[in-house]
Backbone as numpy.savetxt, mean C-alpha at the origin, in Angstrom:
# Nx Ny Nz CAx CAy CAz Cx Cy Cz
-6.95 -12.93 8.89 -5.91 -11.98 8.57 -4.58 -12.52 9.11
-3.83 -12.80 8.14 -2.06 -12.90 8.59 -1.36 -12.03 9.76
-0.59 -12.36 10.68 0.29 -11.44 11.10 0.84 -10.69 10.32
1.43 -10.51 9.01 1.90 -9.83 8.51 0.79 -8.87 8.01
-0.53 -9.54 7.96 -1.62 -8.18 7.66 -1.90 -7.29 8.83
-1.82 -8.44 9.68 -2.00 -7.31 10.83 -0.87 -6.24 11.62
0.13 -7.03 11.38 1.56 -5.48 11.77 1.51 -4.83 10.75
0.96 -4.60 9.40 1.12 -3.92 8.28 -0.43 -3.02 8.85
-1.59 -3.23 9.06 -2.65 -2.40 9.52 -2.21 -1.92 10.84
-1.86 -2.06 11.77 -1.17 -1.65 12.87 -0.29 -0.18 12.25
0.55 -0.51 11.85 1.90 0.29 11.09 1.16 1.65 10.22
0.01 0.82 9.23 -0.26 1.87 8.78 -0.77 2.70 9.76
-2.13 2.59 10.59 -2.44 3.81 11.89 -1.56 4.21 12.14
-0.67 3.69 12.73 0.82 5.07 13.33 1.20 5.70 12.07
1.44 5.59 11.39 1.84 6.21 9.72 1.03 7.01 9.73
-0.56 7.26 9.65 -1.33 8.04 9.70 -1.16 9.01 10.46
-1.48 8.67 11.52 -1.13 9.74 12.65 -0.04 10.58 12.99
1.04 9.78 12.21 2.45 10.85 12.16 3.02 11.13 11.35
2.35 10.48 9.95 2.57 11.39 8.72 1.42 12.18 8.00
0.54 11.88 8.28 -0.64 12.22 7.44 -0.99 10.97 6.86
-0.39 10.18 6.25 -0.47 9.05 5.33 -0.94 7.55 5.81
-1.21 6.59 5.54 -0.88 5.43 5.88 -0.06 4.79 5.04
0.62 5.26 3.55 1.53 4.47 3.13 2.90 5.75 2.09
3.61 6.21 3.24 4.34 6.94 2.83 5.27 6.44 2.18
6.03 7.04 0.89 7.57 6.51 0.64 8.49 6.72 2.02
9.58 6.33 1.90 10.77 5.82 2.24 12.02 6.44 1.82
13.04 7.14 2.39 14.18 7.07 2.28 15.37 7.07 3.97
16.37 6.83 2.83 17.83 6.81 4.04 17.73 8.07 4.32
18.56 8.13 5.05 18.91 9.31 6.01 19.91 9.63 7.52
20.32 11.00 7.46 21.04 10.99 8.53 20.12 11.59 9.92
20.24 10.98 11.21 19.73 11.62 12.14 20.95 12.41 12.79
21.85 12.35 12.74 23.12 13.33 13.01 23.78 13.99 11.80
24.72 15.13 12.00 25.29 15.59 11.03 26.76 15.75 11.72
27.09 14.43 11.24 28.58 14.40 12.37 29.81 13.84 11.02
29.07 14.30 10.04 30.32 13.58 9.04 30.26 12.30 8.30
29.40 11.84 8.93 29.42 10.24 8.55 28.88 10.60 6.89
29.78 9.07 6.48 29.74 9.18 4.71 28.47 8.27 4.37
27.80 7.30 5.18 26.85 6.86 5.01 25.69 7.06 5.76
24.17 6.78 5.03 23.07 7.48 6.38 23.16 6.24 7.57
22.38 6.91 8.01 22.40 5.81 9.74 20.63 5.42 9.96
19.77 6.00 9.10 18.43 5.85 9.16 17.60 5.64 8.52
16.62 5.63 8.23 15.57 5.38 6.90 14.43 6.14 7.85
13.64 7.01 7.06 12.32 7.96 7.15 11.56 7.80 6.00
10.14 8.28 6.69 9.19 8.91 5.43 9.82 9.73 5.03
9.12 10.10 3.22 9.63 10.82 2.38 8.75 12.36 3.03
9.36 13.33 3.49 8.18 15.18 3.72 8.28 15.15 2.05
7.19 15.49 1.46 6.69 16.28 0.07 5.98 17.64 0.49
7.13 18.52 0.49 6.02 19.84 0.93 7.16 20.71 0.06
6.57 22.07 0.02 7.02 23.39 -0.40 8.59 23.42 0.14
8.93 23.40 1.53 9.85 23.45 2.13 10.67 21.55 1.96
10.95 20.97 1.49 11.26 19.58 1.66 11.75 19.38 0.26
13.18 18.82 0.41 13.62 17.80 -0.88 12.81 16.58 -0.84
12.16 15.79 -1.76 12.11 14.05 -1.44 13.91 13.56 -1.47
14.79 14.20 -2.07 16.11 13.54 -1.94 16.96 13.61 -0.93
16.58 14.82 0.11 17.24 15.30 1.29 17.23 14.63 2.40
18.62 13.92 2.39 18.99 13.20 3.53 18.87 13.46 5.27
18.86 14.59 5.31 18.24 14.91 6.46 16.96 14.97 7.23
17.53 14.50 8.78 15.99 15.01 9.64 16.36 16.01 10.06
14.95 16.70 10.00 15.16 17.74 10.79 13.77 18.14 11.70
13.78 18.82 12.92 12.54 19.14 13.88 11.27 19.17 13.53
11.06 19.49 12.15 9.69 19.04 11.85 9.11 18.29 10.94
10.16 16.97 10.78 9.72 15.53 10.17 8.98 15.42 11.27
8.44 13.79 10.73 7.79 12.58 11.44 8.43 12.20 12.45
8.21 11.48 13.61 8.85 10.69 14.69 8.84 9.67 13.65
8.63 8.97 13.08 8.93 7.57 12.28 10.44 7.33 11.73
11.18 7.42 12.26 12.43 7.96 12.01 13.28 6.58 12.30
13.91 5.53 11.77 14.50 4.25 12.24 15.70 4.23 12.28
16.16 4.12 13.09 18.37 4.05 13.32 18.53 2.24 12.36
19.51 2.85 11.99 20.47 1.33 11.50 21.15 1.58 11.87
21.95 0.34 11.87 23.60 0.68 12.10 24.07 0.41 10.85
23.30 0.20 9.82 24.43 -0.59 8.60 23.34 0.65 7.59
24.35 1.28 6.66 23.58 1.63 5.40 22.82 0.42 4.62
23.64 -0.41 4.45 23.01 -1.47 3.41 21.60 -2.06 4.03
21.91 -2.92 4.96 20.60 -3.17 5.61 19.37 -1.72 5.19
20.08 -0.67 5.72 18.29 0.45 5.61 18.52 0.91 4.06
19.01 0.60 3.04 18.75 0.47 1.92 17.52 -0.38 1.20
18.27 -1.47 2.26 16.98 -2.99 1.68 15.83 -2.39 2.28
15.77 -1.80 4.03 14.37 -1.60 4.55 14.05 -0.53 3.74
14.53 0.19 2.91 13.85 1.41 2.51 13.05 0.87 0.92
13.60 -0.41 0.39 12.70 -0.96 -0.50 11.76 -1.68 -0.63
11.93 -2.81 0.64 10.58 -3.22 1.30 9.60 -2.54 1.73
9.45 -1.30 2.09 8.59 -0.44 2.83 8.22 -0.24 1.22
8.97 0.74 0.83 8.34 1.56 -0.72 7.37 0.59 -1.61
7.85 -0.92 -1.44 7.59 -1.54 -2.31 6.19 -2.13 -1.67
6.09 -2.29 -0.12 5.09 -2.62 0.54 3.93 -1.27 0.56
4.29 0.04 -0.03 3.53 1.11 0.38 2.48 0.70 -0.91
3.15 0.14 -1.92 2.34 -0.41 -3.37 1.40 -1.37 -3.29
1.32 -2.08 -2.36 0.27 -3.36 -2.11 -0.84 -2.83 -1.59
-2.09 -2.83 -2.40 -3.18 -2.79 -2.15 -3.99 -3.88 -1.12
-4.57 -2.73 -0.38 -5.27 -3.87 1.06 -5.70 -5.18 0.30
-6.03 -5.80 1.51 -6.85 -7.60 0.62 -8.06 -6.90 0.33
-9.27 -7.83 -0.32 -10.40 -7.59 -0.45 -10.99 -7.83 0.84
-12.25 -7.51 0.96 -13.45 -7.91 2.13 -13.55 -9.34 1.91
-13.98 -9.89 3.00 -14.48 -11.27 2.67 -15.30 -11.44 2.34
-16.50 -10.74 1.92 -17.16 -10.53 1.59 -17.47 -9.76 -0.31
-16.55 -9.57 -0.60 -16.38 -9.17 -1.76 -17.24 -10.32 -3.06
-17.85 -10.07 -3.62 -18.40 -10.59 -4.17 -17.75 -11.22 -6.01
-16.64 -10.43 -5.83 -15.80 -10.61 -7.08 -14.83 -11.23 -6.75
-14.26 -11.27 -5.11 -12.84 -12.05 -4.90 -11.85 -11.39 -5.11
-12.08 -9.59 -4.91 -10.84 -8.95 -5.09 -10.33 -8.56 -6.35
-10.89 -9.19 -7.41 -10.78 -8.83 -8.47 -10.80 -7.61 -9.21
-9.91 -7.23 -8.72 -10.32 -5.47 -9.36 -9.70 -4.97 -10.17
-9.38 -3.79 -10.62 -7.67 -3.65 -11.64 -7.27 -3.15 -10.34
-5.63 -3.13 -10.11 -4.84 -2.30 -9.32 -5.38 -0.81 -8.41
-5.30 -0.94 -6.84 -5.46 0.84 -6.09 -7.02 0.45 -6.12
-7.74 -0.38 -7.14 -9.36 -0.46 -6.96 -9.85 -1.09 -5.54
-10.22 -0.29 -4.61 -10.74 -1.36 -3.27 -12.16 -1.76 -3.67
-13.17 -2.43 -2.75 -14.24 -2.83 -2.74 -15.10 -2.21 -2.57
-16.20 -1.72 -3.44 -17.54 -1.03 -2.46 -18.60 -1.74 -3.12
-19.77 -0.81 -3.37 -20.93 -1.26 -3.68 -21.13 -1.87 -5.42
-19.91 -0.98 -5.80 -20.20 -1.41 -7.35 -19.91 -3.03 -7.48
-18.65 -3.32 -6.97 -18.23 -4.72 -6.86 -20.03 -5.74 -6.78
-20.72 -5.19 -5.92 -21.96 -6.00 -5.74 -22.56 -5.90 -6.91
-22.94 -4.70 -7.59 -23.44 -3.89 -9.17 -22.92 -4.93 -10.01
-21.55 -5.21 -9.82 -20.64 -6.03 -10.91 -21.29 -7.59 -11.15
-20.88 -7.97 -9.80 -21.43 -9.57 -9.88 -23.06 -9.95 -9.92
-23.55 -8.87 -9.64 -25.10 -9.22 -10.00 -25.51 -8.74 -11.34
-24.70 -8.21 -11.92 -24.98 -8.28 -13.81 -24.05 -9.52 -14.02
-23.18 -9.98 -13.91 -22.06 -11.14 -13.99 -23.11 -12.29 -14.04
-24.04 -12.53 -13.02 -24.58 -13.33 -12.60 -25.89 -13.53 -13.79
-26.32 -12.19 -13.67 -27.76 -12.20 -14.82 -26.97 -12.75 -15.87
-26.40 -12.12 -16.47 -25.70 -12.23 -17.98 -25.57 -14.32 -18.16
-25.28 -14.81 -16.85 -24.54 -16.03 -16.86 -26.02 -16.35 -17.08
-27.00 -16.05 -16.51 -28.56 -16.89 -16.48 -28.89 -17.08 -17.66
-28.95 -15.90 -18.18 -29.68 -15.52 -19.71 -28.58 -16.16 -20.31
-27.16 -16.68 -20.66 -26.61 -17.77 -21.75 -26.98 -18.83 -21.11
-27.12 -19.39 -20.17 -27.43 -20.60 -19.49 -28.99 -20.58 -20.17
-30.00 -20.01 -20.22 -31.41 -20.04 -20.25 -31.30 -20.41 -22.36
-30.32 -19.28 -22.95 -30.16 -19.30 -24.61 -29.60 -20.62 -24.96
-28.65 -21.35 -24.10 -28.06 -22.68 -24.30 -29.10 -23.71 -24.09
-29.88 -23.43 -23.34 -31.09 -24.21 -22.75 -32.00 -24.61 -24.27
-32.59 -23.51 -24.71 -33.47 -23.78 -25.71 -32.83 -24.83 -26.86
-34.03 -25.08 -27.42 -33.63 -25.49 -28.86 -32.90 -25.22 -29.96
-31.55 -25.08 -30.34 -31.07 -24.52 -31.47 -30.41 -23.30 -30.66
-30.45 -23.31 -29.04 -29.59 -22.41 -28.71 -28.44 -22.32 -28.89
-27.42 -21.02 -28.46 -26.39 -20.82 -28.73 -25.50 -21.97 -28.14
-24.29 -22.14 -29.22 -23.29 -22.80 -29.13 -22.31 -22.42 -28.86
């Protein structure tokens, strides 16, 4: 596993634990309300009854996940790396018997094994039909 897999599994547990989530959206935001024309922070997105996703504010019962910038632009970019990192599906197992191969959000379980052991038959039986006489071409 990469450092970058592993501060990204790290990151997600705290994400969990203080959002509910391990891969929340992202936005700017202000942690003061002092006027300033640009935000000073980037947060998880609250999706609840009570919560804009567009509302620039924190308030007492967000997340602690809460990051100061000093530059809007900079927590613009961090707020698209995160969003865009919340989209990357874990690696496969090493063990995966397909190599990860999945469509998109698909992780690994038992079917993956289901998969490659019909993958595998199927390959025998044209290997066995190519075999014969006048087998397939």
């Amino acid at each position: 596993m990469s450092t970058l897999d592993n501060a990204r599994k790290t990151a997600r547990e705290l994400l969990l634990a203080d959002t509910g989530e391990t891969r929340p959206m992202w936005r700017q935001c202000f942690t003061e309300l002092n006027g300033a024309e640009h935000p000073n922070a980037i947060a998880p997105v609250r999706l609840d009854d009570e919560h804009d996703g567009d509302d620039p504010t924190v308030y007492v019962c967000c997340p602690d996940s809460v990051v100061e910038v000093e530059s809007h632009v900079l927590g613009a970019y961090l707020v698209e790396l995160l969003n865009t990192d919340a989209e990357i599906t874990d690696p496969p197992p090493a063990d995966c018997p397909l190599g990860g191969l999945h469509s998109p959000g698909v992780t690994c379980d038992s079917r993956c094994h289901e998969q490659a052991a019909a993958l595998q038959r199927l390959t025998s039986l044209r290997a066995e039909a190519e075999a014969r006489p006048g087998g397939a071409a």
